[in-house]
N, CA, C and O atoms as CSV, one atom per row, in Angstrom:
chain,resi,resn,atom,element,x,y,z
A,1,UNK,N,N,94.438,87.781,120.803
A,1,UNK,CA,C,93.384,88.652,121.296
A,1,UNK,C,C,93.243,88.495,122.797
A,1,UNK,O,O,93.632,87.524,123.446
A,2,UNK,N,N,92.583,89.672,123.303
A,2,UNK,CA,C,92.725,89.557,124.897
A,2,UNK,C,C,91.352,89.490,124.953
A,2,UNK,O,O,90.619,89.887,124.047
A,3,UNK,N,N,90.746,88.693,126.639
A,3,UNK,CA,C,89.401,88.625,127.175
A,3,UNK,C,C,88.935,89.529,127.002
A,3,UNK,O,O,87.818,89.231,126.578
A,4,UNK,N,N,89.057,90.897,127.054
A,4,UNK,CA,C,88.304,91.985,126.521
A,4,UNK,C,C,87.510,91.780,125.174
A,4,UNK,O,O,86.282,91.875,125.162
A,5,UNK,N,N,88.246,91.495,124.035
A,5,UNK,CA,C,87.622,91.449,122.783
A,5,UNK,C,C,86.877,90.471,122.530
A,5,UNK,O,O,85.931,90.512,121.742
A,6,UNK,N,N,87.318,89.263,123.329
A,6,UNK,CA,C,86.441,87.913,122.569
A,6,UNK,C,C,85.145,87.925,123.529
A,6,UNK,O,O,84.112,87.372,123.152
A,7,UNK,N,N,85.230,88.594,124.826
A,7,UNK,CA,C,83.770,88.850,125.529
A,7,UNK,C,C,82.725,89.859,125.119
A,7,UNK,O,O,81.598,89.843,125.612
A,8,UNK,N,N,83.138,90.802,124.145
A,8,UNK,CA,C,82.188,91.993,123.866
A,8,UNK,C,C,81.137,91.052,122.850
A,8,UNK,O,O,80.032,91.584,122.950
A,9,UNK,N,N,81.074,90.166,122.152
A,9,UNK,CA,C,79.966,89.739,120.935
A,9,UNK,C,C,79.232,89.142,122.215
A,9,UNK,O,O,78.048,89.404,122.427
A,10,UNK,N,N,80.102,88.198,123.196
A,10,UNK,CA,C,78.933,87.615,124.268
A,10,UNK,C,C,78.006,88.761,125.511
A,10,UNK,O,O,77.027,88.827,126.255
A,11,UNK,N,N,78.659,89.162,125.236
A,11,UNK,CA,C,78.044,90.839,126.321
A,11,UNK,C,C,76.654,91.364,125.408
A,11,UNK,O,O,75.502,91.324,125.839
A,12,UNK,N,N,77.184,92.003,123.653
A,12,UNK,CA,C,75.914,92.420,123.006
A,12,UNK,C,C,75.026,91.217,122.937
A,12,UNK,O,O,73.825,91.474,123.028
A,13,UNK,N,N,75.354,89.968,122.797
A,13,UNK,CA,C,74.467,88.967,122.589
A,13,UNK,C,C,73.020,89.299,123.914
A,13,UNK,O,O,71.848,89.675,123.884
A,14,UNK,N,N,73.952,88.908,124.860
A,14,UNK,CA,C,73.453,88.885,126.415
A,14,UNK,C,C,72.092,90.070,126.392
A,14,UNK,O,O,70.864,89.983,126.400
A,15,UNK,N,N,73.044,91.116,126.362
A,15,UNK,CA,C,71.572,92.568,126.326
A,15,UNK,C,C,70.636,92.477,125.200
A,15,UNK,O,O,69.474,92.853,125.046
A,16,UNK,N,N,71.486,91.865,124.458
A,16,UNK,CA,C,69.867,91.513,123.318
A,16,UNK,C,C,69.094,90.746,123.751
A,16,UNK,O,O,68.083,91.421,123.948
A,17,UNK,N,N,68.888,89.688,124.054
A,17,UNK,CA,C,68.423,88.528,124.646
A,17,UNK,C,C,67.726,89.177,126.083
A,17,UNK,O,O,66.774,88.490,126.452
A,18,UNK,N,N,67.932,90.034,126.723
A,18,UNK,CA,C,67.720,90.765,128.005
A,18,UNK,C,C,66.367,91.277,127.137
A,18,UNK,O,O,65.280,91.433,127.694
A,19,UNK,N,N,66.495,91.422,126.263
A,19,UNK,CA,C,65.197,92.454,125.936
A,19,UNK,C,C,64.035,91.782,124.770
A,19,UNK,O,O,63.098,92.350,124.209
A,20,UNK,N,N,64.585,90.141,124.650
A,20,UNK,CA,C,63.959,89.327,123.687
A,20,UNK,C,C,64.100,89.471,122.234
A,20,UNK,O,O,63.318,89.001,121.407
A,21,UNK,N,N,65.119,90.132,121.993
A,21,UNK,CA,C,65.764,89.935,120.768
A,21,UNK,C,C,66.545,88.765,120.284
A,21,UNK,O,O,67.241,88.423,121.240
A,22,UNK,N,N,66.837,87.768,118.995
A,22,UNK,CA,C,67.334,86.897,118.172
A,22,UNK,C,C,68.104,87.658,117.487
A,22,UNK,O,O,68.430,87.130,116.424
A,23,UNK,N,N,68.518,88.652,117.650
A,23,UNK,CA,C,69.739,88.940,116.439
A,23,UNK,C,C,69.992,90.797,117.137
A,23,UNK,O,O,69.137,91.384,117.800
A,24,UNK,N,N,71.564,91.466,116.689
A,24,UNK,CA,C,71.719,92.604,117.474
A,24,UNK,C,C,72.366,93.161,115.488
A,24,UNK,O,O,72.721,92.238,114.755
A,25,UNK,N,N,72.390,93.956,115.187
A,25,UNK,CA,C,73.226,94.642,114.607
A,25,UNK,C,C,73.836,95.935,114.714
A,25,UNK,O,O,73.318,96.865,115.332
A,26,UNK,N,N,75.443,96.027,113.839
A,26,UNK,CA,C,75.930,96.800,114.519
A,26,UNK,C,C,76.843,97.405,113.042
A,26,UNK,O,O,77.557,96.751,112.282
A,27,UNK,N,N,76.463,99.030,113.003
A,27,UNK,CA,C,76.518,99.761,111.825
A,27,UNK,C,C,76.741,101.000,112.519
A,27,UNK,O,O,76.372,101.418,113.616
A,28,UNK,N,N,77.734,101.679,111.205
A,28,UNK,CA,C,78.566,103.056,111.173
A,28,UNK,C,C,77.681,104.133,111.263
A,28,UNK,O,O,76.832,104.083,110.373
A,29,UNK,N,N,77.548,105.281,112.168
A,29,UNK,CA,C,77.023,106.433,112.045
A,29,UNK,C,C,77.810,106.980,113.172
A,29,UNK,O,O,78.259,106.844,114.310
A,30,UNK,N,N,77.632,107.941,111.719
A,30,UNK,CA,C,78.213,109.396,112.726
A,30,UNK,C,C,79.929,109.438,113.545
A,30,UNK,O,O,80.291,110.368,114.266
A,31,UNK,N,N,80.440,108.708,113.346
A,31,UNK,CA,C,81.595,108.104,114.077
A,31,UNK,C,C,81.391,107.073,114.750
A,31,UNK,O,O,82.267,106.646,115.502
A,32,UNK,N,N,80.392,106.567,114.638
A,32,UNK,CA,C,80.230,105.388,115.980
A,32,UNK,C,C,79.911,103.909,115.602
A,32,UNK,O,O,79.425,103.730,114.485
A,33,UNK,N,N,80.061,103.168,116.153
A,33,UNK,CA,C,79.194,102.247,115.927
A,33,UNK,C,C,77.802,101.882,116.385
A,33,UNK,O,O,77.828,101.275,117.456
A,34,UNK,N,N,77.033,102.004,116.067
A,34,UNK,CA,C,75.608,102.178,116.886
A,34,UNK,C,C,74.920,100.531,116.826
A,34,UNK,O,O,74.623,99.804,115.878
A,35,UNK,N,N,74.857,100.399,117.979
A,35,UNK,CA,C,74.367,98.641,118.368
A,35,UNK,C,C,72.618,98.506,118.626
A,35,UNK,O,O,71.911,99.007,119.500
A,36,UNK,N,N,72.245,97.516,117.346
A,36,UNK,CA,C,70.755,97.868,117.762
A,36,UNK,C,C,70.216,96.074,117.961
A,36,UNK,O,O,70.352,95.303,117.011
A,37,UNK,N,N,69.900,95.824,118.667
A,37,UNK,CA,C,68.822,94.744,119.280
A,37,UNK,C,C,67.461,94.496,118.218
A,37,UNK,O,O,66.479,95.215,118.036
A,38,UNK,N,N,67.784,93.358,117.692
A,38,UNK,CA,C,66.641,93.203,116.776
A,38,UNK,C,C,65.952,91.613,117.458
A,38,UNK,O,O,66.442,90.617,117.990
A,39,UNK,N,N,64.393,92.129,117.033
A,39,UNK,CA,C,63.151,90.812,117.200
A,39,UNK,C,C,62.417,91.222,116.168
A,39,UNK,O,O,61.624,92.160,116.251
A,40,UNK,N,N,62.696,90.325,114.775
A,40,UNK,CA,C,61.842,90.440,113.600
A,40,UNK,C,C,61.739,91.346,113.138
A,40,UNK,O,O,62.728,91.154,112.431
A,41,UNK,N,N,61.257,92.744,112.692
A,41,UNK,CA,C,61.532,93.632,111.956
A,41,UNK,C,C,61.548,94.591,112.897
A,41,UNK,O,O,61.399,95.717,112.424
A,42,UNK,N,N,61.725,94.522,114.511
A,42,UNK,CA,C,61.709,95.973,115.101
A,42,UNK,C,C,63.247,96.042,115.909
A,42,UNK,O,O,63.839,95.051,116.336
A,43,UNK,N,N,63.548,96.930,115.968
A,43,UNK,CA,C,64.919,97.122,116.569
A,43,UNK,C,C,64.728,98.329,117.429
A,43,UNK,O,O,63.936,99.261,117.290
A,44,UNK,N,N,65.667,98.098,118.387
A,44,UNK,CA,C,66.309,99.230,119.773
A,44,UNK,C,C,67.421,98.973,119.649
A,44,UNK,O,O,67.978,97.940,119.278
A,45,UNK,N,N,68.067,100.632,120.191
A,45,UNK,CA,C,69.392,100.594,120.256
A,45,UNK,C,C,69.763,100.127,121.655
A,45,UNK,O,O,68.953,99.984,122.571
A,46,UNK,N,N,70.922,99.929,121.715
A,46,UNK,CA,C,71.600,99.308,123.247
A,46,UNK,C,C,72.624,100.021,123.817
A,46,UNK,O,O,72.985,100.221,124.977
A,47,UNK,N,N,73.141,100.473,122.354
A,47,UNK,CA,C,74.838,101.139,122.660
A,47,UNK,C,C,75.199,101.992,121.139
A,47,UNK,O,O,74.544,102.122,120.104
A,48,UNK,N,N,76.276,102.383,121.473
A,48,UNK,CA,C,77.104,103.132,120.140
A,48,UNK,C,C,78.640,103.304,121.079
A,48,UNK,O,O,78.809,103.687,122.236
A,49,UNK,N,N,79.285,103.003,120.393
A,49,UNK,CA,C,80.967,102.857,120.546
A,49,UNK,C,C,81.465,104.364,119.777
A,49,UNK,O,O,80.885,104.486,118.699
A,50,UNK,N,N,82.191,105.266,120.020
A,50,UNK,CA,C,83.298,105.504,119.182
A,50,UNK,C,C,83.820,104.567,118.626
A,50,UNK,O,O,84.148,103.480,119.101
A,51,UNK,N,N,83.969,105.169,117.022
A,51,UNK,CA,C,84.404,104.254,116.374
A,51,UNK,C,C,86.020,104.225,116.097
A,51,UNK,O,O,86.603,103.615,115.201
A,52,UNK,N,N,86.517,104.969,117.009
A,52,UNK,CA,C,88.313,104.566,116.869
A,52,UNK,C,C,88.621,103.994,118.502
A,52,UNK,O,O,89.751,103.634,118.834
A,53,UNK,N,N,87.351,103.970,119.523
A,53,UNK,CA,C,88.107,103.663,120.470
A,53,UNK,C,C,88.177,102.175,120.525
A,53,UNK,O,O,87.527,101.601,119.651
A,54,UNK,N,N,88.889,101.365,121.450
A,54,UNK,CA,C,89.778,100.258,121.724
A,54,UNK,C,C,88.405,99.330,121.624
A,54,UNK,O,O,88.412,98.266,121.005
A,55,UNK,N,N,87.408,99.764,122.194
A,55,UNK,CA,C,86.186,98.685,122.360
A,55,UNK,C,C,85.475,98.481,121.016
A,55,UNK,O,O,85.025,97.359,120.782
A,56,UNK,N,N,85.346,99.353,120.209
A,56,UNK,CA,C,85.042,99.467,118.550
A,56,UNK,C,C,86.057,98.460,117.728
A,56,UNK,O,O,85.873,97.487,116.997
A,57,UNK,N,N,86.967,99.016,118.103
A,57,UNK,CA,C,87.926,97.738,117.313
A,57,UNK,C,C,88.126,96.334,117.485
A,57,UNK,O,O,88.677,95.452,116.826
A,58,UNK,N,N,87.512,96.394,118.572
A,58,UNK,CA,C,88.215,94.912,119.102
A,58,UNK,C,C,86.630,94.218,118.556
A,58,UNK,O,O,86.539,93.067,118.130
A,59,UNK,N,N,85.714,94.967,118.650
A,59,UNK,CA,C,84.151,94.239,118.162
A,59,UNK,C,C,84.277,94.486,116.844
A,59,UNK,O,O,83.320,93.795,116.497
A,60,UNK,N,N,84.779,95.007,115.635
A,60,UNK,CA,C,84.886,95.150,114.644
A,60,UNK,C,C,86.031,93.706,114.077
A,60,UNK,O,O,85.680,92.834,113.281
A,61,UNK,N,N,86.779,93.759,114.441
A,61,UNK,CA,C,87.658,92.573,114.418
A,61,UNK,C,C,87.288,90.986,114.845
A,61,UNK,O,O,87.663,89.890,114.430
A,62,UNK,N,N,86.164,91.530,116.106
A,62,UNK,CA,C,85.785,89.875,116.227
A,62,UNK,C,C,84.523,89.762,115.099
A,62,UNK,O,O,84.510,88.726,114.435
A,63,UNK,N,N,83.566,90.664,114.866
A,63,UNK,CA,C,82.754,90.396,113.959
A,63,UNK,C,C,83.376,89.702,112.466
A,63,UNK,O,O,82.716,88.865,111.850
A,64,UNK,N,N,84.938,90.253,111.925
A,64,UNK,CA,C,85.223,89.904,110.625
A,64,UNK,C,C,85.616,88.478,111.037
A,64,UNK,O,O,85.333,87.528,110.307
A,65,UNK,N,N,86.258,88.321,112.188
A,65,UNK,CA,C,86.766,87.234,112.609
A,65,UNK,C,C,86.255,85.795,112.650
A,65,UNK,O,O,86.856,84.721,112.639
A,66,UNK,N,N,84.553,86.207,112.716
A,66,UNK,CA,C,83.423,84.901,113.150
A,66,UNK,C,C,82.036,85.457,111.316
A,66,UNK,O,O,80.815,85.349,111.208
A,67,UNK,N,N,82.809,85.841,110.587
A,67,UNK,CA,C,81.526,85.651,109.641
A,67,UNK,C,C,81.307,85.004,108.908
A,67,UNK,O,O,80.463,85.100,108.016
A,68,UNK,N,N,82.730,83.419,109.349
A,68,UNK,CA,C,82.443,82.516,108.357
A,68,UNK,C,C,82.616,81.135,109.335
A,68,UNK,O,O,82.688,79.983,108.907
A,69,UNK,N,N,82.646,81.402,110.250
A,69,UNK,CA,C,82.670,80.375,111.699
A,69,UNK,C,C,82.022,81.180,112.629
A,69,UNK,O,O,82.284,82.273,113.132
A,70,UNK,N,N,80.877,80.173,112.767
A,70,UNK,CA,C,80.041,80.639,114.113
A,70,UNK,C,C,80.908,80.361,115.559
A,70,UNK,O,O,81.596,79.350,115.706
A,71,UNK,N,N,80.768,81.399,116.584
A,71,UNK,CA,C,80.961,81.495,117.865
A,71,UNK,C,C,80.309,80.859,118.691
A,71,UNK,O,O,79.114,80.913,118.400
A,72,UNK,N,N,80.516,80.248,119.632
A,72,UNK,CA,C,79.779,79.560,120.467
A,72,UNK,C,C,80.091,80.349,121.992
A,72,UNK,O,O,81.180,80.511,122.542
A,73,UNK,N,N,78.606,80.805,122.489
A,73,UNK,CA,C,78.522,81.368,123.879
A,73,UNK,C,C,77.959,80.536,124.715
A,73,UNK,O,O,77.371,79.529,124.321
A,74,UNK,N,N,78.078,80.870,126.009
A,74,UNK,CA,C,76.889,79.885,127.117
A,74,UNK,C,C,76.673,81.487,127.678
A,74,UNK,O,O,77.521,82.378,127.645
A,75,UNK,N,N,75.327,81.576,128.185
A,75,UNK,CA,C,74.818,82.716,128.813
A,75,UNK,C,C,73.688,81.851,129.692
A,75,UNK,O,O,72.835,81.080,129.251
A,76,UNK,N,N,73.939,82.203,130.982
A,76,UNK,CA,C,72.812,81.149,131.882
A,76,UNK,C,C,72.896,80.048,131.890
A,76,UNK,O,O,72.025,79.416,132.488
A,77,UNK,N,N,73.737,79.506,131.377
A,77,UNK,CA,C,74.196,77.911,131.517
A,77,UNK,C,C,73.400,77.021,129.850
A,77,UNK,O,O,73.568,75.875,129.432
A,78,UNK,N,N,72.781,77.866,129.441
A,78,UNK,CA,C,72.675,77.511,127.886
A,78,UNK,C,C,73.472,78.165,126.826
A,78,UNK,O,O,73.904,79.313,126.924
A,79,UNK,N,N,73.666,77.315,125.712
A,79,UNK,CA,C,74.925,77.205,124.735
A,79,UNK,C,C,73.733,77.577,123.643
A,79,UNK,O,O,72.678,76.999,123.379
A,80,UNK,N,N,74.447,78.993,123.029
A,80,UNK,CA,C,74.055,79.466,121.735
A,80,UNK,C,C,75.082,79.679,120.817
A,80,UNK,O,O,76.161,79.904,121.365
A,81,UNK,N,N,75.100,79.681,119.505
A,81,UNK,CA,C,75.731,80.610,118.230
A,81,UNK,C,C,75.544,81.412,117.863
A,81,UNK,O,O,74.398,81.727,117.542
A,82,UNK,N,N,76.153,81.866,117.773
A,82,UNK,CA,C,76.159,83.765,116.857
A,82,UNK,C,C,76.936,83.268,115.580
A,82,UNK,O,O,77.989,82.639,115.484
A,83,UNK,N,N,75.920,83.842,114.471
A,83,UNK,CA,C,76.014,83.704,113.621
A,83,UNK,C,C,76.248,85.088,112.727
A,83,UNK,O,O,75.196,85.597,112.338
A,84,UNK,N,N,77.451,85.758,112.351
A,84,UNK,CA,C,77.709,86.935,111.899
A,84,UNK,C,C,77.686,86.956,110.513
A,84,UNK,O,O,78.528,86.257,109.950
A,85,UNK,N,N,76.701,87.778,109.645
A,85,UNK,CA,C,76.111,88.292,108.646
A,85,UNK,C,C,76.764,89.968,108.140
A,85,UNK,O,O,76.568,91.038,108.716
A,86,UNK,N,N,77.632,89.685,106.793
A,86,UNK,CA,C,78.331,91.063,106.257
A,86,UNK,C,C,77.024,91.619,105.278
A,86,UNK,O,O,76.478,90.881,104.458
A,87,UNK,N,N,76.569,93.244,105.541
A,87,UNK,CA,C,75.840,93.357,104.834
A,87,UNK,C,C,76.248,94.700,104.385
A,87,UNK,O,O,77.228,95.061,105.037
A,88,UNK,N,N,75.865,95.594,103.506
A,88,UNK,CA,C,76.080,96.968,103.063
A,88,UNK,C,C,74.823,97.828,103.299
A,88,UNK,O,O,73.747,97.596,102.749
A,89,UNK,N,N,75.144,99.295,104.552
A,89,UNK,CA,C,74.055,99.924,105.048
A,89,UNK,C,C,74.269,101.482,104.190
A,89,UNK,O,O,74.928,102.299,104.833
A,90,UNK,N,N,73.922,101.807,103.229
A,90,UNK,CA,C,74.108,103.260,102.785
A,90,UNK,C,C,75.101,103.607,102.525
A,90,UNK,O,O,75.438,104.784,102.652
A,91,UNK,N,N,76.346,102.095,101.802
A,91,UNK,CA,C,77.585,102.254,102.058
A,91,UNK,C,C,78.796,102.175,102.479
A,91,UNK,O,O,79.928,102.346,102.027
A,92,UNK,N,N,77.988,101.687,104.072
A,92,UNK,CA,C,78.974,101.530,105.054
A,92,UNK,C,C,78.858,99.907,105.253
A,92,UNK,O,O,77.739,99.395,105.226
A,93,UNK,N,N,80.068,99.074,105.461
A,93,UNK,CA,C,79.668,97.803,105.945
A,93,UNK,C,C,79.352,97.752,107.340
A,93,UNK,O,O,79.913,98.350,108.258
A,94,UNK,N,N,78.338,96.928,107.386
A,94,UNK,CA,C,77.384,96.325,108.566
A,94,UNK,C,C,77.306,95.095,108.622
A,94,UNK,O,O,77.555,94.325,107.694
A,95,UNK,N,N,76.836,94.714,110.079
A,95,UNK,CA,C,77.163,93.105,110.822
A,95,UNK,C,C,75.983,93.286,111.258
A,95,UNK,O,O,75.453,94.305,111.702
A,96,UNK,N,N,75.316,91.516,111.009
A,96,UNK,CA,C,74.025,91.440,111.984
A,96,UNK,C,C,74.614,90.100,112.481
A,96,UNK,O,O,75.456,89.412,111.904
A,97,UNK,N,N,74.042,89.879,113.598
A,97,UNK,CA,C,74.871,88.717,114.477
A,97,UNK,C,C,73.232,88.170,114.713
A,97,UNK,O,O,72.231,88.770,115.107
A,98,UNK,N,N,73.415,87.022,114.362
A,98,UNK,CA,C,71.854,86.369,115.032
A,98,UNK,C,C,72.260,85.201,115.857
A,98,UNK,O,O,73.347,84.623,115.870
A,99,UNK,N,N,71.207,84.969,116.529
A,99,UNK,CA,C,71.149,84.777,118.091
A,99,UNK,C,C,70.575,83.441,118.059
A,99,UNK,O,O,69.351,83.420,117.930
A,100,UNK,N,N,71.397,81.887,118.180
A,100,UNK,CA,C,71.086,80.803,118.074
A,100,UNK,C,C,70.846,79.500,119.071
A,100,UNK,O,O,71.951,78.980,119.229
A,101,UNK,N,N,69.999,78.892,119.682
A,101,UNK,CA,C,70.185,77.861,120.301
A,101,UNK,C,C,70.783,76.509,119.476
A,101,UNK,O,O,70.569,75.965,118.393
A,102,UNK,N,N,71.822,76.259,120.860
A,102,UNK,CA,C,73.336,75.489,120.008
A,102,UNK,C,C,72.329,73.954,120.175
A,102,UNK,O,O,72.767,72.881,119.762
């Protein structure tokens, strides 16, 4: 895998956390992947990918990649885990990544 792919989970982490969110999820609509920023039961979106382009895949691949081994980020000079969660949204499989102090 190239720096491109293994930096996109630390990038959504980052903008979640920008907005005081613990966890981001990221589910199929419409063609896309639509990225939403969660704090306890309320969520904002952040982003949506096409879902065939190069940046969709490569976050689709690291999500299957880390849902049974947590990732370890530093953002600001503190060390968190992302912890990736397979869930079923209307059908479609969905990832919630929650947002951990390491």
């Amino acid at each position: 895998m190239n720096s491109e792919s293994t930096d996109i989970l630390a990038t959504l982490a980052s903008k979640a956390m920008e907005l005081g969110a613990d966890a981001f999820e990221v589910e199929y609509k419409d063609r896309h992947e639509e990225i939403c920023a969660i704090k306890g039961s309320m969520g904002i979106g952040i982003g949506a990918l096409p879902s065939d382009s190069k940046e969709a895949i490569a976050l689709r691949d690291e999500l299957w990649m880390h849902r049974r081994k947590m990732k370890k980020i530093d953002i600001g000079g503190v060390n968190y885990k992302l912890k990736v969660n397979v869930f079923e949204s209307f059908g479609e499989t969905a990832f919630k990544v929650e947002i951990r102090k390491a």
